[in-house]
MIRO-198245 format. One record per residue: residue number from 1; residue in three letters; x, y, z of N, C-alpha, C in turn. Coordinates in nm, 4 decimals. Each point is the difference from the previous one (the first is absolute). Example, Ala and Ser with C-alpha at 12.3 -4.5 7.8 and 13.67 -1.06 7.14 Angstrom:
<recs>
+-----+------+----------+----------+----------+----------+----------+----------+----------+----------+----------+
| pos | code |   n.east |  n.north |     n.up |  ca.east | ca.north |    ca.up |   c.east |  c.north |     c.up |
+-----+------+----------+----------+----------+----------+----------+----------+----------+----------+----------+
|   1 |  ala |   1.3190 |  -0.5690 |   0.7800 |  -0.0890 |   0.1190 |   0.0000 |   0.0900 |   0.1200 |   0.0000 |
|   2 |  ser |  -0.0350 |   0.1050 |  -0.0720 |   0.0820 |   0.1190 |   0.0060 |  -0.0770 |   0.1090 |   0.0730 |
+-----+------+----------+----------+----------+----------+----------+----------+----------+----------+----------+
</recs>
This chain:
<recs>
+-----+------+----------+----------+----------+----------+----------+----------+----------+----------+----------+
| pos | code |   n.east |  n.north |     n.up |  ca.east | ca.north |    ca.up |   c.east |  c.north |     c.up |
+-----+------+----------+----------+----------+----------+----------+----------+----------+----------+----------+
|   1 |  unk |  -1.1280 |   0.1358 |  -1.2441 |   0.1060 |   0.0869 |  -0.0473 |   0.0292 |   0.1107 |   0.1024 |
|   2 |  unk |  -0.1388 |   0.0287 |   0.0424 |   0.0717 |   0.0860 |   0.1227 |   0.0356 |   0.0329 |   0.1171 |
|   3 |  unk |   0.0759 |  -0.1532 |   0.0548 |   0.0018 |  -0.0938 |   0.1381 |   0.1613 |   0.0327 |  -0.0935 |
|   4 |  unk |   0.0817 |  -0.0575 |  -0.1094 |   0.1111 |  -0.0243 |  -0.0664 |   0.0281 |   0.1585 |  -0.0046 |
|   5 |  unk |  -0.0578 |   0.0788 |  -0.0492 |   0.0484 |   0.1480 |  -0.0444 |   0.0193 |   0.0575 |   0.1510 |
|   6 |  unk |  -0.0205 |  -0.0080 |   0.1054 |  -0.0185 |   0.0506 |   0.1300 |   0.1229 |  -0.0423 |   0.0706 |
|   7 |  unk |  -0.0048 |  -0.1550 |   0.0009 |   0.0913 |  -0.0480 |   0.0216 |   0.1344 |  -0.0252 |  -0.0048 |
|   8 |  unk |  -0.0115 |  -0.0194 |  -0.1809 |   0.1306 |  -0.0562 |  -0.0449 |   0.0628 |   0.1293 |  -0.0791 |
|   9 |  unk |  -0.0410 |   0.0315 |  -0.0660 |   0.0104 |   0.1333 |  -0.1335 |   0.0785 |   0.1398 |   0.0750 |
|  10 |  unk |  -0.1442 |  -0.0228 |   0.1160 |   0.0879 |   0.2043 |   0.0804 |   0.0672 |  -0.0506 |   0.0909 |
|  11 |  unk |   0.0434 |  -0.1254 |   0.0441 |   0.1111 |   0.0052 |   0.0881 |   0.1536 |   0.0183 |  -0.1221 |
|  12 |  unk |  -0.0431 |  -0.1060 |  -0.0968 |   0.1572 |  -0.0264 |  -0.0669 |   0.0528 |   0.1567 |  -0.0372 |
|  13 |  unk |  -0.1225 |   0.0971 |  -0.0368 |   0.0882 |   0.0924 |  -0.0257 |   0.1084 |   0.0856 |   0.0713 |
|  14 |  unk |  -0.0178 |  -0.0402 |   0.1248 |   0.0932 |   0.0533 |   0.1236 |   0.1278 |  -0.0747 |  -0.0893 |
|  15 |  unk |   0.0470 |  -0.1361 |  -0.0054 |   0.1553 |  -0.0487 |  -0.0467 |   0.0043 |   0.0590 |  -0.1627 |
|  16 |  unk |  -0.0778 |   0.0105 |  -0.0781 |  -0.0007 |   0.0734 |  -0.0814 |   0.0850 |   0.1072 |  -0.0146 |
|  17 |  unk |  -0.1012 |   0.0778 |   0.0940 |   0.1046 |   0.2048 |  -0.0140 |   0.1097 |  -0.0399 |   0.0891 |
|  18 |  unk |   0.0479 |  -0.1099 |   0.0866 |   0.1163 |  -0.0169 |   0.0260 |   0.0967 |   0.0181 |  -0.0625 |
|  19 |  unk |  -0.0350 |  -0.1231 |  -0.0917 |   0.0942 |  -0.0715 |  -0.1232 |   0.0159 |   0.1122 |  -0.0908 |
|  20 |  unk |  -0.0901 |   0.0927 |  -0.0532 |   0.0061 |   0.0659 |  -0.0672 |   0.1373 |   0.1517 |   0.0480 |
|  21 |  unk |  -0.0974 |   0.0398 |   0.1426 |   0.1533 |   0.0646 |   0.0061 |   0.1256 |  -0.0151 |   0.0853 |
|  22 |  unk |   0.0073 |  -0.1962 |  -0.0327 |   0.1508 |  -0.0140 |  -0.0216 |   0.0773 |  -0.0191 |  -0.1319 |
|  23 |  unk |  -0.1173 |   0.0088 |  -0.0816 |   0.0749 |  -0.0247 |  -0.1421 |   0.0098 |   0.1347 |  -0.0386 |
|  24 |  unk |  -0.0722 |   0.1277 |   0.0399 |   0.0406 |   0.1175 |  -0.0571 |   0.1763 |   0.0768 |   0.0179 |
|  25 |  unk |   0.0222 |   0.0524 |  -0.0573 |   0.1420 |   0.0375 |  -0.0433 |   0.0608 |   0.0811 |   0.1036 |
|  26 |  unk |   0.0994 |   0.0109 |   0.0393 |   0.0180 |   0.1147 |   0.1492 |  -0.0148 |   0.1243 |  -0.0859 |
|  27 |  unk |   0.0328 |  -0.0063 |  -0.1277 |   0.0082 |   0.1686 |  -0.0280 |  -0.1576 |   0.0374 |  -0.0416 |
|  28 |  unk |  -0.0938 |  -0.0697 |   0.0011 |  -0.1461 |   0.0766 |   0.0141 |  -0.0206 |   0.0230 |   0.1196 |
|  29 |  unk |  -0.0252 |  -0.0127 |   0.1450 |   0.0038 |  -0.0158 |   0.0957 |   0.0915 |   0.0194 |   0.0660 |
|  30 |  unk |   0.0906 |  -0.0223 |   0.0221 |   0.1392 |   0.0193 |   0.1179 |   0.0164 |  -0.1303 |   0.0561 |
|  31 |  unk |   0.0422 |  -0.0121 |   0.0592 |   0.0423 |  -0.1055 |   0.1332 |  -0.0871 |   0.0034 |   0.0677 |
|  32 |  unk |   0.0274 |   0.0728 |   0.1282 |  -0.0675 |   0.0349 |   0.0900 |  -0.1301 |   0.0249 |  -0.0053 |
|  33 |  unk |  -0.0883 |   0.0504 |  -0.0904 |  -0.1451 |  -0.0049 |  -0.0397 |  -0.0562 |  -0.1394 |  -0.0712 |
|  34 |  unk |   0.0830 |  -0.0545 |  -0.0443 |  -0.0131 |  -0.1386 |  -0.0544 |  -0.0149 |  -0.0806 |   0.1826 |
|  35 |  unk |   0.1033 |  -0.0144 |   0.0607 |  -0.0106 |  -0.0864 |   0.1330 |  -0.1158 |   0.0759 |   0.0726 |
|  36 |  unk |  -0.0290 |   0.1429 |  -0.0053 |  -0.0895 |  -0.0279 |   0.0922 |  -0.1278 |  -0.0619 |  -0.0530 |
|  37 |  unk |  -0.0382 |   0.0568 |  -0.1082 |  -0.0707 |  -0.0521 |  -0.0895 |   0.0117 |  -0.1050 |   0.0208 |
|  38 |  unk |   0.0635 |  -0.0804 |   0.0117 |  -0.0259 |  -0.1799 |   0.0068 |  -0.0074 |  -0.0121 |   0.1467 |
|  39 |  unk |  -0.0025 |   0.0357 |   0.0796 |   0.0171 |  -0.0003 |   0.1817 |  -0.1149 |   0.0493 |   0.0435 |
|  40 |  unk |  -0.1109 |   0.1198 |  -0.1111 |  -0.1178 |  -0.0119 |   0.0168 |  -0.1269 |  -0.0684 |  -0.0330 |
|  41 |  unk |   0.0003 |  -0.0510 |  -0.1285 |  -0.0236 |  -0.1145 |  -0.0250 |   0.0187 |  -0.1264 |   0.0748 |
|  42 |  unk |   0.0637 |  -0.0255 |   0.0519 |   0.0533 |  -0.1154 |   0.0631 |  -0.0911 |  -0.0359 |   0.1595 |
|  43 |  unk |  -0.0036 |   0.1168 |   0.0481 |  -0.0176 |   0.0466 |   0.1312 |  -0.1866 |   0.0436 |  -0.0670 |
|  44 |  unk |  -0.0374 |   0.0677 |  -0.0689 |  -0.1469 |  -0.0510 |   0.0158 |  -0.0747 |  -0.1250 |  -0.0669 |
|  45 |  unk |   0.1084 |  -0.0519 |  -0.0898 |  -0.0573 |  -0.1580 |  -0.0671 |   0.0209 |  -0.1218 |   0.1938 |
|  46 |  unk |   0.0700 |   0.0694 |   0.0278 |   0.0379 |  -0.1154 |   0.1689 |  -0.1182 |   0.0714 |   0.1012 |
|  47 |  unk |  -0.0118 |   0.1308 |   0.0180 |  -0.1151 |  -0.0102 |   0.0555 |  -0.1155 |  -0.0267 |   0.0332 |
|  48 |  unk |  -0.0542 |  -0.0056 |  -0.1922 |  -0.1076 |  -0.0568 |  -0.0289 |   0.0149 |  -0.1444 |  -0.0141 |
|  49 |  unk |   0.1080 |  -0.0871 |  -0.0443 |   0.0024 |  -0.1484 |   0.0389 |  -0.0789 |  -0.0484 |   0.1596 |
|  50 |  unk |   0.0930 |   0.1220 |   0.0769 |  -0.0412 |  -0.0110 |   0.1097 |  -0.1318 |   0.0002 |   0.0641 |
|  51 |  unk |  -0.0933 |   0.0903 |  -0.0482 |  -0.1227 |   0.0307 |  -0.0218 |  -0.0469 |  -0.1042 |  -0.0179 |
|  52 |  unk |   0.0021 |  -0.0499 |  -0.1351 |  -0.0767 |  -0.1098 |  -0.0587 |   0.0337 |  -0.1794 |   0.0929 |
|  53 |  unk |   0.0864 |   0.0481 |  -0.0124 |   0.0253 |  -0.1782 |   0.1014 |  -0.0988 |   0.0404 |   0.1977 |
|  54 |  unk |   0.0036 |   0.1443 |   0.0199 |  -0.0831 |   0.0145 |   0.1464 |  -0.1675 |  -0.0708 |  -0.0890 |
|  55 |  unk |  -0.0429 |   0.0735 |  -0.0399 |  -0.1320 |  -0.0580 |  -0.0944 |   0.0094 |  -0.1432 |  -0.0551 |
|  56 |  unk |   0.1119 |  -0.0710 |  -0.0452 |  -0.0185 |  -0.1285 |  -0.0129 |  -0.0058 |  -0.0508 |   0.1147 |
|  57 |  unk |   0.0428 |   0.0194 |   0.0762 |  -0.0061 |  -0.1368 |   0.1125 |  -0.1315 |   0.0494 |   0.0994 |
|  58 |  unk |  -0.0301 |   0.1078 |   0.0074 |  -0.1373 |   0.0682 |   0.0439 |  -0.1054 |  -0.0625 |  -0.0721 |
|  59 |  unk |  -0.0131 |  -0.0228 |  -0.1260 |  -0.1505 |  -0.0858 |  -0.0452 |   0.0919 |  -0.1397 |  -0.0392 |
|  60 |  unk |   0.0950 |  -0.0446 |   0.0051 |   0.0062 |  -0.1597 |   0.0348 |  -0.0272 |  -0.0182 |   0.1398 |
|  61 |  unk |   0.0145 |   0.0667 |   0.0716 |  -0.0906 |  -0.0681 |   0.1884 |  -0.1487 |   0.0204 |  -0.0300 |
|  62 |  unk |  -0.0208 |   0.0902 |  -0.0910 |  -0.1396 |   0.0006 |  -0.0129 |  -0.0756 |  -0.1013 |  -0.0863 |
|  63 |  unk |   0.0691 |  -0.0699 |  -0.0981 |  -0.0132 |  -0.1455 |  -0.0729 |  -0.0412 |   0.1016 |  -0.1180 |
|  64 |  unk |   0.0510 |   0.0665 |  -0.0711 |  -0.0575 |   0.0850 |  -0.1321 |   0.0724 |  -0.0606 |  -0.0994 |
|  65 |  unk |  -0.0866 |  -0.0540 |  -0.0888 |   0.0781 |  -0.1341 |  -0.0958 |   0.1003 |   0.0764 |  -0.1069 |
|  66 |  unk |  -0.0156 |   0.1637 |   0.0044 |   0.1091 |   0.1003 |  -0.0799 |   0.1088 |   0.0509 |   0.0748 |
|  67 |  unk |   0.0650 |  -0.0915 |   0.1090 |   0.1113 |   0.0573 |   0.0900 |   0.1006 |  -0.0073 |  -0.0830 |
|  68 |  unk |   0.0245 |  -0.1056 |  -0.1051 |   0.1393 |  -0.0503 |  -0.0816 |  -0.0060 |   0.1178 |  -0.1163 |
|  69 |  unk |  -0.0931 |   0.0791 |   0.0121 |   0.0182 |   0.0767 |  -0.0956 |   0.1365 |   0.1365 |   0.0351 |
|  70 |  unk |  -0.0564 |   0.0283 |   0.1786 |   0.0484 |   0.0614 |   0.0329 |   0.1940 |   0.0231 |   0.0243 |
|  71 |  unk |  -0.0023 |  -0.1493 |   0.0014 |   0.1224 |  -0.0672 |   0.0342 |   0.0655 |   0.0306 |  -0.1175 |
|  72 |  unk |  -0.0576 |  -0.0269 |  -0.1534 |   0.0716 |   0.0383 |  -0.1081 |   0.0955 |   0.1258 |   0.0252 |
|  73 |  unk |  -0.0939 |   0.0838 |   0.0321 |  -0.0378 |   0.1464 |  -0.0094 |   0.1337 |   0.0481 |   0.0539 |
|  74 |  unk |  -0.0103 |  -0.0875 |   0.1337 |   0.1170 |  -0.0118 |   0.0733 |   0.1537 |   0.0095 |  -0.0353 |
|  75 |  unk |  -0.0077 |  -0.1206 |  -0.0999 |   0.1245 |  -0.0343 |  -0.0040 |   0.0339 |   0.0554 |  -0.1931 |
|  76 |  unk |  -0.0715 |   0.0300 |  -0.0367 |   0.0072 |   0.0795 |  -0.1355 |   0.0750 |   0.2335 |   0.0514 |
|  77 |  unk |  -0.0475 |  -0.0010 |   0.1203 |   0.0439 |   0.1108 |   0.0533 |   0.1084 |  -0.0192 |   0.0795 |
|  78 |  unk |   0.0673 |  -0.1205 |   0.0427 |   0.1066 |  -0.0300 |   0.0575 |   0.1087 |   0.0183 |  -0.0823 |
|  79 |  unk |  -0.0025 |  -0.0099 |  -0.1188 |   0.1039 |  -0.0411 |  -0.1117 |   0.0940 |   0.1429 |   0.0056 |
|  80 |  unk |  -0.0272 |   0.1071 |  -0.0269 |   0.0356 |   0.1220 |   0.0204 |   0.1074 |   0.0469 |   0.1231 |
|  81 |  unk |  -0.0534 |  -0.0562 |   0.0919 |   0.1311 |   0.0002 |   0.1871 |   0.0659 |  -0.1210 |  -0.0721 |
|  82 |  unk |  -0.0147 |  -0.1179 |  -0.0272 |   0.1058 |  -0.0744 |  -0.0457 |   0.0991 |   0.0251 |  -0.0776 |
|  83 |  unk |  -0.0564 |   0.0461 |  -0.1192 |   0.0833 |   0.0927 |  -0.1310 |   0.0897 |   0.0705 |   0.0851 |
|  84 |  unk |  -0.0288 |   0.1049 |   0.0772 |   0.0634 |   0.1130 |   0.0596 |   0.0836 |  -0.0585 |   0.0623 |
|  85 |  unk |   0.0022 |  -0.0770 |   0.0786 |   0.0998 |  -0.0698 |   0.0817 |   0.1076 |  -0.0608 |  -0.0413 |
|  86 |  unk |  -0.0239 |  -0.0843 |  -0.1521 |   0.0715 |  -0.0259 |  -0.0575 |   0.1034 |   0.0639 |  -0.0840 |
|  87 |  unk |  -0.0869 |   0.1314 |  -0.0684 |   0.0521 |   0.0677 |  -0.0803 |   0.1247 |   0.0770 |   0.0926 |
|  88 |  unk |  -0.0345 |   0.0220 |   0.1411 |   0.0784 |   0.1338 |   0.0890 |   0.0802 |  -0.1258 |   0.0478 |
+-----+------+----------+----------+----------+----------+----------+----------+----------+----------+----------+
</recs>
């Protein structure tokens, strides 16, 4: 459980508070605090994708039979720069 909670659980919440504040209302937030708000999010869920895929392929040369974990990790924190891209 806590190979999955590490992995899978605290990455998704990055597209999570995405999603969340694109569904919030402009008049709680504004515009402009809403986009950046989603442009910061975005930009540290892609950094840390980034992060995590340097560490996956760092213990797959090393043959560490938990590299695919990392890869999840990866692409569960990717979702967020995609969203954004799409959404803008």
């Amino acid at each position: 459980m806590k190979r999955k909670a590490c992995h899978v659980i605290f990455p998704a919440m990055m597209p999570a508070l995405l999603y969340l504040i694109a569904a919030t209302p402009v008049e709680t937030l504004g515009c402009a605090t809403r986009g950046l708000l989603a442009l910061l999010v975005a930009l540290v869920s892609g950094f840390a994708g980034l992060g995590t895929a340097i560490v996956g392929v760092t213990r797959r040369k090393r043959g560490d039979v938990y590299a695919p974990w990392w890869v999840i990790s990866t692409l569960i924190l990717t979702i967020p720069v995609v969203a954004l891209l799409i959404l803008a």
